[in-house]
N, CA, C and O atoms as a Tripos MOL2 file, in Angstrom:
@<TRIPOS>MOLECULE
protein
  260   259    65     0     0
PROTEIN
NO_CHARGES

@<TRIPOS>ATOM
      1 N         -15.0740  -24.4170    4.1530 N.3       1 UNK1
      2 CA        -15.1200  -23.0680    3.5920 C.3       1 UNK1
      3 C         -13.7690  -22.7510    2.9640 C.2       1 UNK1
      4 O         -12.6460  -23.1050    3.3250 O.2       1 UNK1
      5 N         -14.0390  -22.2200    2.2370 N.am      2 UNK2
      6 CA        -12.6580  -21.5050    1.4110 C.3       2 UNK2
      7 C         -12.4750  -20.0950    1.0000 C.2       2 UNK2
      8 O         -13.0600  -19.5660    0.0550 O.2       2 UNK2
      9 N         -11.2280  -19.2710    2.1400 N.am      3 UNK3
     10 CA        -11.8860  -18.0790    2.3180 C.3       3 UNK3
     11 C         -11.0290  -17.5280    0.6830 C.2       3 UNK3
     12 O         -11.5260  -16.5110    0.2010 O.2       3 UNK3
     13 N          -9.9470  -18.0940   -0.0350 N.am      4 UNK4
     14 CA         -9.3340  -17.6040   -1.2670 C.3       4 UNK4
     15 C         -10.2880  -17.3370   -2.2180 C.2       4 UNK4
     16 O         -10.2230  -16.3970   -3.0110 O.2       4 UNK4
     17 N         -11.7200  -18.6460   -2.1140 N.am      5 UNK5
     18 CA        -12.6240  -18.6620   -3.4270 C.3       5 UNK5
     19 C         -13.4560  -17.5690   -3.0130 C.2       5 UNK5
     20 O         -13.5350  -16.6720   -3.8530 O.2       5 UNK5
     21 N         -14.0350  -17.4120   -2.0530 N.am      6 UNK6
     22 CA        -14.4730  -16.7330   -1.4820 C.3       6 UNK6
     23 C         -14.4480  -15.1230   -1.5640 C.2       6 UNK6
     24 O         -15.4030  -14.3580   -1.6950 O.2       6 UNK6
     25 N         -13.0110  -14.8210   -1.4430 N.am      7 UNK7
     26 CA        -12.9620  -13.4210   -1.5790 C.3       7 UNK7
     27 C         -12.5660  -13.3550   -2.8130 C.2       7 UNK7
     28 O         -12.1260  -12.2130   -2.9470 O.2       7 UNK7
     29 N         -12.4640  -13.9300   -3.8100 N.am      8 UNK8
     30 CA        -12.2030  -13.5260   -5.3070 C.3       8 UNK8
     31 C         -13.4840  -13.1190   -6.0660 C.2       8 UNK8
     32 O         -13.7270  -12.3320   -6.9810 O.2       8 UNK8
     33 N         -14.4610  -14.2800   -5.0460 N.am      9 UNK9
     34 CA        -16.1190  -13.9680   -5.5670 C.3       9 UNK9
     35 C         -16.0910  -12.1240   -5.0020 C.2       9 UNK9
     36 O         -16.3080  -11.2150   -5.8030 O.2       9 UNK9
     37 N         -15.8160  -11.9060   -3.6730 N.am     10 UNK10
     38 CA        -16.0530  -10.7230   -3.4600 C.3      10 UNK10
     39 C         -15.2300   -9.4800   -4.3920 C.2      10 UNK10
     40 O         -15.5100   -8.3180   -4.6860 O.2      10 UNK10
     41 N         -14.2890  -10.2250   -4.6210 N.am     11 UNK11
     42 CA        -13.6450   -8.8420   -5.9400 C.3      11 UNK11
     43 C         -14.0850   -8.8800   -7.0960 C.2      11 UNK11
     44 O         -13.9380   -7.9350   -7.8710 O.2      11 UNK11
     45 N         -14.7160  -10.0050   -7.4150 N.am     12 UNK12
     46 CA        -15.4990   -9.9570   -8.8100 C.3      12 UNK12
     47 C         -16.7810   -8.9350   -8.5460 C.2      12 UNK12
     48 O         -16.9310   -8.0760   -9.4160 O.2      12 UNK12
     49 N         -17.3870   -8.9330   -7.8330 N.am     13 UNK13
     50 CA        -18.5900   -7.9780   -7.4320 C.3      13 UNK13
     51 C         -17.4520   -6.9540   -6.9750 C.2      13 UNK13
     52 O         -17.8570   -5.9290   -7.5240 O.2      13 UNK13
     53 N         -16.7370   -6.7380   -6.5690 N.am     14 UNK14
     54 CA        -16.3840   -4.8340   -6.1610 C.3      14 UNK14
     55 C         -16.1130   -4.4860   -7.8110 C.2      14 UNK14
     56 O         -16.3080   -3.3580   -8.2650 O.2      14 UNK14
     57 N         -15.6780   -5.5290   -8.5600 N.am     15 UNK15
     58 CA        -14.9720   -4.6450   -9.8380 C.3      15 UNK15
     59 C         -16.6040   -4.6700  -10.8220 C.2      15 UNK15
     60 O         -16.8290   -3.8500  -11.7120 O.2      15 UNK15
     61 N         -17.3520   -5.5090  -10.5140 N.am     16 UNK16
     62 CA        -18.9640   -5.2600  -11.7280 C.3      16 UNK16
     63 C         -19.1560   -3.6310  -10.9140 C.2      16 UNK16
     64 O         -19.2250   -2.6450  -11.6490 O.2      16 UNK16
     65 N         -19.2170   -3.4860   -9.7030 N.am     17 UNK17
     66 CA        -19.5770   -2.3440   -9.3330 C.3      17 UNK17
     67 C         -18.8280   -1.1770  -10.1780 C.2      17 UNK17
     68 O         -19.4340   -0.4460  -10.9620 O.2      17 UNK17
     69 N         -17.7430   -1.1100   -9.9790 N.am     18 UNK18
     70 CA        -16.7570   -0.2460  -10.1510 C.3      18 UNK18
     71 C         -16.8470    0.4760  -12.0490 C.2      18 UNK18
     72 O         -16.6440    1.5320  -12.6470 O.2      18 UNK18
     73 N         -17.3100   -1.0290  -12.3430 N.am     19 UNK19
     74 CA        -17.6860   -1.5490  -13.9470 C.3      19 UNK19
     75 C         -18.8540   -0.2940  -13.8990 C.2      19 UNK19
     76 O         -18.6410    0.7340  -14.5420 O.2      19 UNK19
     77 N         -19.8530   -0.4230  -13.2500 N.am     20 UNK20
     78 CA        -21.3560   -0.0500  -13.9650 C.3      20 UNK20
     79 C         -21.2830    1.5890  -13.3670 C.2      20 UNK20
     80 O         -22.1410    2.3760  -13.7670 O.2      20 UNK20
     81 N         -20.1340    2.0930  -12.3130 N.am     21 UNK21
     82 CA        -20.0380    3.2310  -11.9630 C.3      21 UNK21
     83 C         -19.3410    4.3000  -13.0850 C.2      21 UNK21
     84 O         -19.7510    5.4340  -13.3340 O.2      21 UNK21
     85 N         -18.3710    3.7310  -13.5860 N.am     22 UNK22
     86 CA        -17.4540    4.0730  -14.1660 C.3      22 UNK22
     87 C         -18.5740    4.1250  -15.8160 C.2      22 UNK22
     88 O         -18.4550    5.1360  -16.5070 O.2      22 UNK22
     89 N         -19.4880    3.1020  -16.2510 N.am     23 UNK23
     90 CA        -19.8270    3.5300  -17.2740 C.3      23 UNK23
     91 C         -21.0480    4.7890  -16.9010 C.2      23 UNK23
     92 O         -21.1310    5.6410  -17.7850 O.2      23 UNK23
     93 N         -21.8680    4.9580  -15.8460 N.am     24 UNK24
     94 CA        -23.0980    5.8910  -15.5420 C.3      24 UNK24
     95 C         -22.0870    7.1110  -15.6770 C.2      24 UNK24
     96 O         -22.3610    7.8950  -16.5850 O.2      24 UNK24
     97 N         -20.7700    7.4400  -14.7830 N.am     25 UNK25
     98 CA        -20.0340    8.5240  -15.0440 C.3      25 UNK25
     99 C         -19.6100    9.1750  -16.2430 C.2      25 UNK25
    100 O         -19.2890   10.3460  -16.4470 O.2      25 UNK25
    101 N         -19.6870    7.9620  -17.1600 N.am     26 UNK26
    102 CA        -19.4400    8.2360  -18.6840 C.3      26 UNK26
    103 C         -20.7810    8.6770  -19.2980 C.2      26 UNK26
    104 O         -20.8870    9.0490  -20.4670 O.2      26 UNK26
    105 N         -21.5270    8.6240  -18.6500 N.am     27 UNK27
    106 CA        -22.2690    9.3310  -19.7550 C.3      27 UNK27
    107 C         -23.7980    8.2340  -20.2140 C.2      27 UNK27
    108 O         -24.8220    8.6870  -20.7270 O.2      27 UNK27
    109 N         -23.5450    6.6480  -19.8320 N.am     28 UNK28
    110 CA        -24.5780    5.6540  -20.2880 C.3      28 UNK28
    111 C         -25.5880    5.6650  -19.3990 C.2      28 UNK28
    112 O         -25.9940    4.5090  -19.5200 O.2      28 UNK28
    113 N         -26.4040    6.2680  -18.4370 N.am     29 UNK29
    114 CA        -27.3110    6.3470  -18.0000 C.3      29 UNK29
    115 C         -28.4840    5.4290  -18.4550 C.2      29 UNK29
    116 O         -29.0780    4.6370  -17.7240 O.2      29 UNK29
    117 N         -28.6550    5.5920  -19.3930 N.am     30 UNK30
    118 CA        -29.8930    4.5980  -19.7860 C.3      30 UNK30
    119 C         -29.3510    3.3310  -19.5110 C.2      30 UNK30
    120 O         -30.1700    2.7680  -18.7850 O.2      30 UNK30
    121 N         -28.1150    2.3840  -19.7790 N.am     31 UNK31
    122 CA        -28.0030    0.9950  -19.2970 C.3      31 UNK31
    123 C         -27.4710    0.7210  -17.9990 C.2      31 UNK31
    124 O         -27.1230   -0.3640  -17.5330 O.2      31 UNK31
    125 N         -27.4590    1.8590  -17.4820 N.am     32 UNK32
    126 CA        -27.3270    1.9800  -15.4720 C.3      32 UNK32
    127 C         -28.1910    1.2290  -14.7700 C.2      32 UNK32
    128 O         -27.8480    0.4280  -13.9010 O.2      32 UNK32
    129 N         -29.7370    1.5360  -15.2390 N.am     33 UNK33
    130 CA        -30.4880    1.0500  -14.5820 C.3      33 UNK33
    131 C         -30.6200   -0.3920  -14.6390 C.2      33 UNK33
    132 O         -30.5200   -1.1380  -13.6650 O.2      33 UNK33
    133 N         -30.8950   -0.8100  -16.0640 N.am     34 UNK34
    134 CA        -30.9990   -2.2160  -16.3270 C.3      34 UNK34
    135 C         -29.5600   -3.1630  -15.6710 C.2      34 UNK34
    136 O         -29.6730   -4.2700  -15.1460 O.2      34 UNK34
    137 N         -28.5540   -2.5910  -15.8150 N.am     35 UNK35
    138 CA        -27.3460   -3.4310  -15.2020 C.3      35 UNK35
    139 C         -27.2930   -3.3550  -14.0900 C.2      35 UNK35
    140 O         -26.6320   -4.2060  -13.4950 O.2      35 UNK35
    141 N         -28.0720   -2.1430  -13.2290 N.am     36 UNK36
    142 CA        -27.5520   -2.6720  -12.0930 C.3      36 UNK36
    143 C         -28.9340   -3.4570  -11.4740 C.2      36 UNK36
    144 O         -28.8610   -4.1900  -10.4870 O.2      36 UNK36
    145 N         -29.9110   -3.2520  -12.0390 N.am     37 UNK37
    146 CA        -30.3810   -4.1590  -11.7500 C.3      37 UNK37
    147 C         -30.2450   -5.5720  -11.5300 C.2      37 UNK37
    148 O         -30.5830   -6.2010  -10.5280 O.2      37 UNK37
    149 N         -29.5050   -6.1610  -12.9890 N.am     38 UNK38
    150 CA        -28.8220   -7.2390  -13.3150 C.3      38 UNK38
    151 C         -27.9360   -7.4100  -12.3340 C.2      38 UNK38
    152 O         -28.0530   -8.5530  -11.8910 O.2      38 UNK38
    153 N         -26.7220   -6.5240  -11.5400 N.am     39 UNK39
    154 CA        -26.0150   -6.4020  -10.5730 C.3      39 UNK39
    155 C         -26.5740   -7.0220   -9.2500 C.2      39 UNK39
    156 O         -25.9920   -7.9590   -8.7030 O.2      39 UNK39
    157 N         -27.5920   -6.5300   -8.8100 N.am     40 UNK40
    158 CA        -28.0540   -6.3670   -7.4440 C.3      40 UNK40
    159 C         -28.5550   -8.0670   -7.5150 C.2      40 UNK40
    160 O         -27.9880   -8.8810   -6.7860 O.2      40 UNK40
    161 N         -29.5110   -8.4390   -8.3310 N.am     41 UNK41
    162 CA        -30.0070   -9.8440   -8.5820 C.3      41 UNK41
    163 C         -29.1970  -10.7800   -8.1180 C.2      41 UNK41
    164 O         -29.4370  -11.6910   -7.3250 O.2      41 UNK41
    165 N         -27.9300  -10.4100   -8.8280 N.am     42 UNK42
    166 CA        -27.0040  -11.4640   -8.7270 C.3      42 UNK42
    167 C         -26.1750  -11.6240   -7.3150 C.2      42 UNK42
    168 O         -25.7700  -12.5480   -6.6090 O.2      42 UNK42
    169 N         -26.1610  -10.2870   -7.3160 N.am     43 UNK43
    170 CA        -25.5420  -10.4990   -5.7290 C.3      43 UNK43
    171 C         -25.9300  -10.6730   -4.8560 C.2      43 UNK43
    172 O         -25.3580  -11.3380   -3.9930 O.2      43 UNK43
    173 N         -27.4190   -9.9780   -4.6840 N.am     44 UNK44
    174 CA        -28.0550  -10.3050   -3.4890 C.3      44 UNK44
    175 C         -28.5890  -11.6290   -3.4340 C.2      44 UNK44
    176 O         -28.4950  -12.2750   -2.3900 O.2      44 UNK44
    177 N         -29.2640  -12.2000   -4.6760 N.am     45 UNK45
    178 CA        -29.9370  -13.6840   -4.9230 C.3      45 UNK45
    179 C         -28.9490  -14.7190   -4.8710 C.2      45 UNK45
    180 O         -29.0690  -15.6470   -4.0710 O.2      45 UNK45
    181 N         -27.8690  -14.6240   -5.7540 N.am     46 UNK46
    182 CA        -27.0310  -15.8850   -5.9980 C.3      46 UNK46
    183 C         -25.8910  -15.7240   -4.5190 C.2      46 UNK46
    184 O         -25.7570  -16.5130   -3.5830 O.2      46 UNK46
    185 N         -25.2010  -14.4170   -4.7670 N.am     47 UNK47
    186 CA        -24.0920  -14.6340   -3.4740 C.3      47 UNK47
    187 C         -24.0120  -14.6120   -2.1340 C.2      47 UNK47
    188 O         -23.2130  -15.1870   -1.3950 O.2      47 UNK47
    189 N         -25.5430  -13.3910   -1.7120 N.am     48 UNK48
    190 CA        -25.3590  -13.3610   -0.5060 C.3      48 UNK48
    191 C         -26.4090  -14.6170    0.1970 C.2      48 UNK48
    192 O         -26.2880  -14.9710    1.3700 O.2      48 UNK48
    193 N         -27.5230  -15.2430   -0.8340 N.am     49 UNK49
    194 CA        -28.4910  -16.3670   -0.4070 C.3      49 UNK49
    195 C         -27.4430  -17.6920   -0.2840 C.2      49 UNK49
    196 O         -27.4410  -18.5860    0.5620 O.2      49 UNK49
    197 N         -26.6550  -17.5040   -1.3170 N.am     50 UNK50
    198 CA        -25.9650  -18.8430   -1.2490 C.3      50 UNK50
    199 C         -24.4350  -18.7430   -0.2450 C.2      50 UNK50
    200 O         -24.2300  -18.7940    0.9680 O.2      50 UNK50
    201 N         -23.5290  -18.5750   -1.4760 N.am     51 UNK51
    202 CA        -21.9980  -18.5300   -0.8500 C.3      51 UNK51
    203 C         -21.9650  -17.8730    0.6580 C.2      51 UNK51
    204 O         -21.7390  -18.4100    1.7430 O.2      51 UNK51
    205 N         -22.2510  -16.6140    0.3460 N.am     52 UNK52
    206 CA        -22.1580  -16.0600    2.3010 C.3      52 UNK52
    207 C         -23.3670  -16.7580    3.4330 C.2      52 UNK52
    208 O         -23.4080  -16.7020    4.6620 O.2      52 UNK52
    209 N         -23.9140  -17.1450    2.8460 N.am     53 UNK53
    210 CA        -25.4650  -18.0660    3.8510 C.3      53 UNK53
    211 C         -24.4910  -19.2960    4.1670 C.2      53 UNK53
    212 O         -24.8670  -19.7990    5.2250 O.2      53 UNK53
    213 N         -23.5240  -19.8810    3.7140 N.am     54 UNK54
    214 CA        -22.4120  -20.8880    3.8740 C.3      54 UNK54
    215 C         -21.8460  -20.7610    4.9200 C.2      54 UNK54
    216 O         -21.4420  -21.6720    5.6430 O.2      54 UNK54
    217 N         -21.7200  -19.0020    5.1930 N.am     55 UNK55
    218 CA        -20.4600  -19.1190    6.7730 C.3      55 UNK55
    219 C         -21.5880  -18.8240    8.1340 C.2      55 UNK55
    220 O         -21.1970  -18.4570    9.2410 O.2      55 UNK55
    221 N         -22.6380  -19.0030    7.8760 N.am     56 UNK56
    222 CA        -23.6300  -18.7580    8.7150 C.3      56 UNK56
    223 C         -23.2750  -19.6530   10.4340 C.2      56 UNK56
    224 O         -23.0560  -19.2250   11.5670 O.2      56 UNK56
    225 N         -23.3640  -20.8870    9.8970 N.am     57 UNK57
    226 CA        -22.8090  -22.0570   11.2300 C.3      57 UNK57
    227 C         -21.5600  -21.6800   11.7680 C.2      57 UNK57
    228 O         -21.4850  -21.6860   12.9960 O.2      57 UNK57
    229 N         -20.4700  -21.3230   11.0570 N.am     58 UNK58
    230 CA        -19.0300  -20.7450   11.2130 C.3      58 UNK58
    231 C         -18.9070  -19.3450   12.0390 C.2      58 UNK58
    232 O         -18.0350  -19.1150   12.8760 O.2      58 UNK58
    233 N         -19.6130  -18.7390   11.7720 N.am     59 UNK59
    234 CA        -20.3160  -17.2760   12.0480 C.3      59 UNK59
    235 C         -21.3370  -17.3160   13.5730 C.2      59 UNK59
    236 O         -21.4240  -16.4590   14.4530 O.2      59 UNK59
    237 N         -21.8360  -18.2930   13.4860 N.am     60 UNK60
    238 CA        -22.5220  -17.8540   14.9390 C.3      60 UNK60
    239 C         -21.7720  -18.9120   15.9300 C.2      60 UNK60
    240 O         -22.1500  -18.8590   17.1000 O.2      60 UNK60
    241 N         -20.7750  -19.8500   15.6200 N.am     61 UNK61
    242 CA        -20.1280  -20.7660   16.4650 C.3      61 UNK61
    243 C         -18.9260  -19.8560   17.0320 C.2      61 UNK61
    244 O         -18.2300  -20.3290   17.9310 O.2      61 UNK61
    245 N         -18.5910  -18.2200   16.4030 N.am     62 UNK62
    246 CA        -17.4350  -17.4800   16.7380 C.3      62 UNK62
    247 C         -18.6020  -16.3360   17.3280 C.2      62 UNK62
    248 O         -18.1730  -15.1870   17.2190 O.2      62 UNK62
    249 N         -19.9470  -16.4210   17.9120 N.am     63 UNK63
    250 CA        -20.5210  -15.4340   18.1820 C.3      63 UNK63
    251 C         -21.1470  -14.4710   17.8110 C.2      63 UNK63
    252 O         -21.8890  -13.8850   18.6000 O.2      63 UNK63
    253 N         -20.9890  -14.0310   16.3990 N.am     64 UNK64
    254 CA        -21.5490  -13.4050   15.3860 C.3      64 UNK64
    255 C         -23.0160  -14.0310   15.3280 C.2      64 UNK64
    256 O         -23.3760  -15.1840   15.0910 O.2      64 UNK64
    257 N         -23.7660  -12.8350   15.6360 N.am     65 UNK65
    258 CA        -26.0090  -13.2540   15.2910 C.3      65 UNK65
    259 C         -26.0650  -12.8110   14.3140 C.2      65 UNK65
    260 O         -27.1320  -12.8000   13.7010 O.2      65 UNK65
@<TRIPOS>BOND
     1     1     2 1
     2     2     3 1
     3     3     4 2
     4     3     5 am
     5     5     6 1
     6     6     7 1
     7     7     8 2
     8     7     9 am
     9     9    10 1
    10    10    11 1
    11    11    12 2
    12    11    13 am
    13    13    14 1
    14    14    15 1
    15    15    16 2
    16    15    17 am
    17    17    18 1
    18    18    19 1
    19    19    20 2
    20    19    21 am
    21    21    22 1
    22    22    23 1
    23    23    24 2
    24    23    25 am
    25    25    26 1
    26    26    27 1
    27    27    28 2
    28    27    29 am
    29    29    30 1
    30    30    31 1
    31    31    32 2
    32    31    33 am
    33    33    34 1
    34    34    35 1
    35    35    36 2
    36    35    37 am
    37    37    38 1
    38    38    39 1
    39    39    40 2
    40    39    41 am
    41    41    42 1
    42    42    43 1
    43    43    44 2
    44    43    45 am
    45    45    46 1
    46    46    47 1
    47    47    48 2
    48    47    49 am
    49    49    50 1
    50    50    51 1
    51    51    52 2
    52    51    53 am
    53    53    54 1
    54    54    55 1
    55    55    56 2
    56    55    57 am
    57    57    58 1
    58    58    59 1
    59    59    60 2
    60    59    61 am
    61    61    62 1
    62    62    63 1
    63    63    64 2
    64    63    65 am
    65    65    66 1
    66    66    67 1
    67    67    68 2
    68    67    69 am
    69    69    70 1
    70    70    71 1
    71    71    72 2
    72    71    73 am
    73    73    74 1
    74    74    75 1
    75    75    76 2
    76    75    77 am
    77    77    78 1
    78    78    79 1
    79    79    80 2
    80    79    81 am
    81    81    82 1
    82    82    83 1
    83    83    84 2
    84    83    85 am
    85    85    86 1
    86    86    87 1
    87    87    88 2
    88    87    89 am
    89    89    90 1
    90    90    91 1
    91    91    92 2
    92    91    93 am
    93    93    94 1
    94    94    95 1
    95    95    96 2
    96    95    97 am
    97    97    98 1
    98    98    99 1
    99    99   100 2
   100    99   101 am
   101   101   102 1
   102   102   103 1
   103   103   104 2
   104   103   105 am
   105   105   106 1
   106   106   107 1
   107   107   108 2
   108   107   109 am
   109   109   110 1
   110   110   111 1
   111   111   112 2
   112   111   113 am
   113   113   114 1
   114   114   115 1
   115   115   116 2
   116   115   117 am
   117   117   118 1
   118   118   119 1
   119   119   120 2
   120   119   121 am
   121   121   122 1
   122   122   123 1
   123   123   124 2
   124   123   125 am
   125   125   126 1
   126   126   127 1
   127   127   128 2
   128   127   129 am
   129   129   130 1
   130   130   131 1
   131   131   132 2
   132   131   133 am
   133   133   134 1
   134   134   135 1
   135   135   136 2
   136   135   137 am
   137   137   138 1
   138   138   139 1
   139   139   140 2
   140   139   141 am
   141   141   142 1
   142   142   143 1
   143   143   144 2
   144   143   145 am
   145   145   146 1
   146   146   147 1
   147   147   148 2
   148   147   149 am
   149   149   150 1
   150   150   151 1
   151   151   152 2
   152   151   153 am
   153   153   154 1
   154   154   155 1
   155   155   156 2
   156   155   157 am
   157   157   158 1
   158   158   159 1
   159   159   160 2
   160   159   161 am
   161   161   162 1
   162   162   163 1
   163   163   164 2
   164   163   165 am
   165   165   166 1
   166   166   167 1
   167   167   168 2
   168   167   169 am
   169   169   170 1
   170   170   171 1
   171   171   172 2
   172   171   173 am
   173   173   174 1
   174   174   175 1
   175   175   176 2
   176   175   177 am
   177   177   178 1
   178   178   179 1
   179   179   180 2
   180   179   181 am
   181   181   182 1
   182   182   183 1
   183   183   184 2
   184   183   185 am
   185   185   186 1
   186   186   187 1
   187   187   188 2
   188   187   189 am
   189   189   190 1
   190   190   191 1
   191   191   192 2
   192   191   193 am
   193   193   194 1
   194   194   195 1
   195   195   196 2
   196   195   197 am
   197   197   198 1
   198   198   199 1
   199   199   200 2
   200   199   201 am
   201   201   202 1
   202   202   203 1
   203   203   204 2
   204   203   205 am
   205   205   206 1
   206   206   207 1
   207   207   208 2
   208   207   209 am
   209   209   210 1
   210   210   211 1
   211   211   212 2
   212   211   213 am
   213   213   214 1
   214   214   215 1
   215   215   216 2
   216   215   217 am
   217   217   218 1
   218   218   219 1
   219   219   220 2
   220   219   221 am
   221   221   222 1
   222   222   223 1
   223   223   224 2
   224   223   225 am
   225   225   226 1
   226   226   227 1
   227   227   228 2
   228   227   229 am
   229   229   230 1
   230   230   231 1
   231   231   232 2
   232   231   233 am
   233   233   234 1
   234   234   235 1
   235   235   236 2
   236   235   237 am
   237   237   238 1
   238   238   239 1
   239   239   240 2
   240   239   241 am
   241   241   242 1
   242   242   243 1
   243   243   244 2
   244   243   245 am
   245   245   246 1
   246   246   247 1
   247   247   248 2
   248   247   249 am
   249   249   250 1
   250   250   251 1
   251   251   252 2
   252   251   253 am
   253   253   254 1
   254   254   255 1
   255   255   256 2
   256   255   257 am
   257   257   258 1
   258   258   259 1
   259   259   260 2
@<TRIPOS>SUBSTRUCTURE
     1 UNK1         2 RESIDUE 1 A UNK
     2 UNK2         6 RESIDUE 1 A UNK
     3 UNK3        10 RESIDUE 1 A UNK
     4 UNK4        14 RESIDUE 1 A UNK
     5 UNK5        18 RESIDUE 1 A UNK
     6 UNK6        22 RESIDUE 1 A UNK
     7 UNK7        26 RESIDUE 1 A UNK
     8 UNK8        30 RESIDUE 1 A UNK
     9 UNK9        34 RESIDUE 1 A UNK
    10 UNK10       38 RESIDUE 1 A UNK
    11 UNK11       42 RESIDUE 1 A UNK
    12 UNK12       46 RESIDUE 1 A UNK
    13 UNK13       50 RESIDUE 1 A UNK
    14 UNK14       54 RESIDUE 1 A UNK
    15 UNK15       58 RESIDUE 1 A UNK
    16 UNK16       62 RESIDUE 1 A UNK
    17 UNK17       66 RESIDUE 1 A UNK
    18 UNK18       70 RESIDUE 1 A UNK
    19 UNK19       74 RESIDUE 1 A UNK
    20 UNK20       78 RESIDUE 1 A UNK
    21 UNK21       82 RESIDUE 1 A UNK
    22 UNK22       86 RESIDUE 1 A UNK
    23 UNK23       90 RESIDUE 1 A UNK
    24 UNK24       94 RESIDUE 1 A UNK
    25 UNK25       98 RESIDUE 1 A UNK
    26 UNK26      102 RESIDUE 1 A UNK
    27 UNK27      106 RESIDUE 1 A UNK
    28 UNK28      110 RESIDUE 1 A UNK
    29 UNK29      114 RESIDUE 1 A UNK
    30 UNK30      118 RESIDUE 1 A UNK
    31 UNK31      122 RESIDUE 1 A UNK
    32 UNK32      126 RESIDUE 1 A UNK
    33 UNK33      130 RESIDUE 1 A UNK
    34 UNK34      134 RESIDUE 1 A UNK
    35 UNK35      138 RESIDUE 1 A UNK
    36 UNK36      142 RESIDUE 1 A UNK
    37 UNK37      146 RESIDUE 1 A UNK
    38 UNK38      150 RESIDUE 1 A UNK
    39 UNK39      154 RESIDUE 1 A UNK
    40 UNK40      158 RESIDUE 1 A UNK
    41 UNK41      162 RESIDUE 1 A UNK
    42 UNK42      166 RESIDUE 1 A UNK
    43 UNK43      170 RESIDUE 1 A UNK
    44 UNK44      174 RESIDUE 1 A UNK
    45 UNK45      178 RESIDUE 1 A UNK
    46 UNK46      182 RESIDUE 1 A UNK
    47 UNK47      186 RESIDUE 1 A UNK
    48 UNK48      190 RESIDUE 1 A UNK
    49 UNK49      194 RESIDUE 1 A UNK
    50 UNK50      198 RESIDUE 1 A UNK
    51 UNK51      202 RESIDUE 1 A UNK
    52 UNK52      206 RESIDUE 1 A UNK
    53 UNK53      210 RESIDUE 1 A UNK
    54 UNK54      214 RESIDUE 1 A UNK
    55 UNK55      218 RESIDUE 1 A UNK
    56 UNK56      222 RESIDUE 1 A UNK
    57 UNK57      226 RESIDUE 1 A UNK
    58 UNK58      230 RESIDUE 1 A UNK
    59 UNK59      234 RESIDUE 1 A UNK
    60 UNK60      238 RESIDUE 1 A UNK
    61 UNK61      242 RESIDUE 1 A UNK
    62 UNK62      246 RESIDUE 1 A UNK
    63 UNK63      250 RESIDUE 1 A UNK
    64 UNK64      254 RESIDUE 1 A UNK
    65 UNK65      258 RESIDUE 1 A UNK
């Protein structure tokens, strides 16, 4: 595991967030929905199925269910 790659993946997702908040506040409502859709896909499908499903063995060998 590599917790450097790891949490850079996690600041890339805090800043898309921060990204699609900052444009709905502005005023783009109509491409809110579609991006965050696009948002959620990616994070929930690609990062949290894959990369974080990675510390799973690591994670319950320190006690964590």
């Amino acid at each position: 595991m590599n917790y450097e790659s790891h949490k850079t993946e996690h600041d890339a997702l805090v800043r898309q967030v921060l990204d699609v908040q900052a444009k709905y506040r502005g005023g783009a409502s109509g491409a809110f929905s579609v991006e965050m859709m696009n948002f959620l896909q990616s994070c929930l499908v690609k990062h949290i199925t894959g990369t974080d499903k990675a510390y799973t063995t690591f994670l319950n060998g320190k006690g964590v269910k």
